[in-house]
Residue frames as qw, qx, qy, qz and C-alpha x, y, z in Angstrom:
[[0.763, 0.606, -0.039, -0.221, -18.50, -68.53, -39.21],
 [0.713, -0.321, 0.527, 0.333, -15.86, -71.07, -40.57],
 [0.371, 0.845, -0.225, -0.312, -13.78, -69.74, -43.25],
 [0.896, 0.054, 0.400, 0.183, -11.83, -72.49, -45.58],
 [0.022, 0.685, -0.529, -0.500, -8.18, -71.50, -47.05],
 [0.940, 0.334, 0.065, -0.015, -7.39, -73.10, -50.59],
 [0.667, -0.650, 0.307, 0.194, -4.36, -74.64, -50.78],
 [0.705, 0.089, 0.388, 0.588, -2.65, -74.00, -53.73],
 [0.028, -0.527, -0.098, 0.844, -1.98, -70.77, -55.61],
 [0.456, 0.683, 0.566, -0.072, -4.61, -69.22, -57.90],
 [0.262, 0.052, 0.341, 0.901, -4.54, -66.81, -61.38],
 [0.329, 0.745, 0.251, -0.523, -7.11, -64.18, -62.63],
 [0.353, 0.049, 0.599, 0.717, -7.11, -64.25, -66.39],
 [0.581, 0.576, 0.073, -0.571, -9.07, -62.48, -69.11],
 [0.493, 0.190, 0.795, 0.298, -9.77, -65.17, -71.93],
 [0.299, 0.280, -0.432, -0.804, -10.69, -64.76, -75.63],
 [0.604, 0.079, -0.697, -0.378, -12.39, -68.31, -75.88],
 [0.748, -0.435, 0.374, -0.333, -13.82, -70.78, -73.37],
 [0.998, 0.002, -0.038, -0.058, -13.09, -73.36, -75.44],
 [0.389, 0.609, -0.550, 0.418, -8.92, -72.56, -73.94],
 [0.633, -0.467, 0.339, -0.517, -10.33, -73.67, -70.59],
 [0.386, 0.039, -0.922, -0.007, -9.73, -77.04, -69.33],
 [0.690, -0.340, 0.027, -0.639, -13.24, -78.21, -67.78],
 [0.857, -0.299, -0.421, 0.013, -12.29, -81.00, -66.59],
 [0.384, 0.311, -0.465, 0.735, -9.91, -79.13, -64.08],
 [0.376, -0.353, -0.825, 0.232, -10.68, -79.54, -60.37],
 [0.022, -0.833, -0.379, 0.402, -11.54, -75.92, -59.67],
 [0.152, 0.201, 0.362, 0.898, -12.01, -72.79, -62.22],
 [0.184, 0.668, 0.300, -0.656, -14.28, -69.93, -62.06],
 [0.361, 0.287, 0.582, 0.670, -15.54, -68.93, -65.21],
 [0.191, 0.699, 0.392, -0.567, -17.50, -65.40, -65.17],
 [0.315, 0.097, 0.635, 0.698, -18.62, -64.13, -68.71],
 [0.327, 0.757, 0.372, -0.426, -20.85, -60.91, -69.90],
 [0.600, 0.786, 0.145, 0.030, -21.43, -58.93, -72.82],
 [0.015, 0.912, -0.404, 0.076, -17.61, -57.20, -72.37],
 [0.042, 0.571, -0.819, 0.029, -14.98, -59.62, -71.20],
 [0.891, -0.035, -0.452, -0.011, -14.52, -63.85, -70.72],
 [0.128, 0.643, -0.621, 0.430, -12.65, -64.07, -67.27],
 [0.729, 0.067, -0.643, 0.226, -10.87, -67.07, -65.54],
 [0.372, -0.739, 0.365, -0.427, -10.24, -68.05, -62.08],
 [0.923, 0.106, -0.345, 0.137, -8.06, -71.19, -61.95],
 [0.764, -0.521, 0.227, 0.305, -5.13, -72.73, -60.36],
 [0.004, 0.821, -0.471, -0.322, -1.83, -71.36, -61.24],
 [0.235, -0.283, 0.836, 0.407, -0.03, -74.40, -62.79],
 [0.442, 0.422, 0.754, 0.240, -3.85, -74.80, -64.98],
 [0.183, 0.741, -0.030, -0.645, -3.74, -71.37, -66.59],
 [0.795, 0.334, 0.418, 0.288, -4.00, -71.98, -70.42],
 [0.451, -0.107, 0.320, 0.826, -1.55, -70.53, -73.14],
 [0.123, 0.585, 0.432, 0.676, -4.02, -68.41, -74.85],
 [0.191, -0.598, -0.512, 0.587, -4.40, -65.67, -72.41],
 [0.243, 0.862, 0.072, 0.438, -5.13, -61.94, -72.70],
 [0.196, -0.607, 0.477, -0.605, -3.97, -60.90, -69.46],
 [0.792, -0.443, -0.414, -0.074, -3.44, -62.67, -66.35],
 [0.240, -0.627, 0.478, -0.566, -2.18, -61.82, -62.83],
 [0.800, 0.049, -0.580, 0.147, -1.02, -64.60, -60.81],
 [0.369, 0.178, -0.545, 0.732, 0.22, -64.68, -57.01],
 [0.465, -0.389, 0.141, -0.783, -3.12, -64.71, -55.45],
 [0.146, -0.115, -0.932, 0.311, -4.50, -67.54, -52.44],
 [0.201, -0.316, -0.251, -0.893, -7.68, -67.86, -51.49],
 [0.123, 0.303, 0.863, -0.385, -10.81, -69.10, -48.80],
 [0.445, -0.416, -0.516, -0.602, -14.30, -69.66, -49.24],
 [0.469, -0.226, 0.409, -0.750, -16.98, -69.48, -46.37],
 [0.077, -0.130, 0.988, -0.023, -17.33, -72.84, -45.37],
 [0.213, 0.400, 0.719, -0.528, -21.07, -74.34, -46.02],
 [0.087, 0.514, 0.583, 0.623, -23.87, -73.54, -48.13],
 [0.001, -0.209, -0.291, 0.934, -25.25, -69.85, -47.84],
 [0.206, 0.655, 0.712, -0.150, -28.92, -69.30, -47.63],
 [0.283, 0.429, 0.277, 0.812, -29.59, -66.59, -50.34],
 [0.238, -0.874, -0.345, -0.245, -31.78, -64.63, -47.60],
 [0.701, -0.417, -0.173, 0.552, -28.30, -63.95, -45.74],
 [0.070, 0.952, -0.109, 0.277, -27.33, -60.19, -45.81],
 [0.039, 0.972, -0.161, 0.164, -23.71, -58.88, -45.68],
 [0.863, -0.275, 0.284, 0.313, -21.61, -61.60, -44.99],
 [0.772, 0.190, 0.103, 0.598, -19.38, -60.89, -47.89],
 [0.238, -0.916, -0.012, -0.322, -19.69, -57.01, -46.67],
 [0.686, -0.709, 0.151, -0.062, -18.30, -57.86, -43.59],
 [0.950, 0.130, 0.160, 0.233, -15.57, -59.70, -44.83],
 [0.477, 0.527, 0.062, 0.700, -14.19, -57.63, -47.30],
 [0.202, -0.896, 0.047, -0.391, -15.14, -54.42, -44.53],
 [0.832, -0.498, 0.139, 0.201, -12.70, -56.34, -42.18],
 [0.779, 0.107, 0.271, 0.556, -9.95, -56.83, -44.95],
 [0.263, 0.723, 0.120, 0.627, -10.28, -53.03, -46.12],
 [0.496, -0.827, 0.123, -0.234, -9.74, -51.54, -42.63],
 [0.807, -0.392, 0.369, 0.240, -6.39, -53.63, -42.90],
 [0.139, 0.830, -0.280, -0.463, -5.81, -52.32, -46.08],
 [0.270, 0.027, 0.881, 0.388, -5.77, -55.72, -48.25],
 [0.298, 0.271, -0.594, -0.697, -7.18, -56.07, -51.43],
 [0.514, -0.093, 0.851, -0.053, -9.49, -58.84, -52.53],
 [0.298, 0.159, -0.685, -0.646, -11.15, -60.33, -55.55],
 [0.515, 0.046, 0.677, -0.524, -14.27, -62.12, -54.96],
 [0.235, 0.035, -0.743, -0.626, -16.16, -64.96, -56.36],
 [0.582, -0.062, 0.556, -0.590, -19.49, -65.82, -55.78],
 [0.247, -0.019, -0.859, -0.447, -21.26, -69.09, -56.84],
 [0.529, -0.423, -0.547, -0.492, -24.66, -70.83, -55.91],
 [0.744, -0.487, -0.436, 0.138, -23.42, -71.98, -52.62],
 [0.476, -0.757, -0.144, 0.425, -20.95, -69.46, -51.08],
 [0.203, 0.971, -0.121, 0.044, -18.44, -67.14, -51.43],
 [0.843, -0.089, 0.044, 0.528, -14.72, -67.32, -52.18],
 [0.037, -0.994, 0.088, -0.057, -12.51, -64.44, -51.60],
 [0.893, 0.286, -0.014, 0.347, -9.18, -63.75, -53.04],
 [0.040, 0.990, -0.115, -0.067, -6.13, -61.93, -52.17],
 [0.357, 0.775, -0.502, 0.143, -2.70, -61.16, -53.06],
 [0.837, 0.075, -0.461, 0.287, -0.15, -63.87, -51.75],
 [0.280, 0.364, -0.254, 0.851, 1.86, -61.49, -49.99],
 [0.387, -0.348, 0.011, -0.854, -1.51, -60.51, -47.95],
 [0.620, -0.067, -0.735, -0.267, -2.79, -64.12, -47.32],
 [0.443, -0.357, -0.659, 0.492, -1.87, -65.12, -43.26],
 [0.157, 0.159, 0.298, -0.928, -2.39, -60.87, -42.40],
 [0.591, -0.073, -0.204, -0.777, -5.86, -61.23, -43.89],
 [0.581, -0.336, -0.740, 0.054, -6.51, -65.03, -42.27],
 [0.412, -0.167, -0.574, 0.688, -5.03, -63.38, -38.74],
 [0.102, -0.050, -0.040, -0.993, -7.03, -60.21, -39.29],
 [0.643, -0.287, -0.390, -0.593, -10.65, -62.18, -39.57],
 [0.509, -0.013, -0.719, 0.473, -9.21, -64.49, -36.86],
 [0.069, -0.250, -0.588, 0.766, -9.31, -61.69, -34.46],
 [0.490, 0.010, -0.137, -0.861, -13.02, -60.81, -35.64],
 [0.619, -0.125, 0.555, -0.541, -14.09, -64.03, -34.57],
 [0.713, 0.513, -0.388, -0.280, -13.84, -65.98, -37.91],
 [0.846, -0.239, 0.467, 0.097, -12.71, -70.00, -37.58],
 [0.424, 0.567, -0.662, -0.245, -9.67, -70.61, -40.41],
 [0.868, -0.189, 0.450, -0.091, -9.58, -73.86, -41.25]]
């Protein structure tokens, strides 16, 4: 399985409004239920109206579109990255899965799936 780093660094906000989002920005995550509004953007497109946000995180996505009948891929993943003691933050979307961790954590968690058999690209 080919695993795809993004190459710039990413925030985690909690928003009060979408309409503080810029949509026309090239990647954001937007996840929203009854309880919170929360962001996943590129650090330099984080808007001024935040509640919270945490910053200093990099991320890859599993290269490809994932058939929804697949089982445990993001399991595995994360079970790899927790047995190395990193963190992560996942996002999922229609097509795959993007998984986030701490800057600081970034190459030990590439080098760590590496040796599990896992193409970085």
């Amino acid at each position: 399985m080919e695993l795809k780093t993004i190459e710039y660094p990413l925030s985690i906000c909690k928003m009060t409004d979408v309409s503080d989002i810029d949509l026309k920005a090239d990647f954001y995550f937007v996840g929203k239920t009854d309880e919170e509004l929360s962001l996943v953007c590129k650090t330099e497109d984080v808007p001024l109206k935040t509640i919270e946000r945490d910053d200093g995180w990099r991320g890859f996505r599993i290269q490809g579109v994932l058939d929804f009948s697949l089982i445990g891929i993001l399991s595995k993943l994360s079970g790899i990255l927790a047995e190395h003691k990193i963190g992560i933050f996942a996002v999922s979307t229609y097509n795959t899965d993007y998984i986030l961790v701490k800057g600081a954590n970034f190459n030990r968690a590439l080098e760590a799936l590496a040796s599990e058999g896992y193409t970085v690209v």
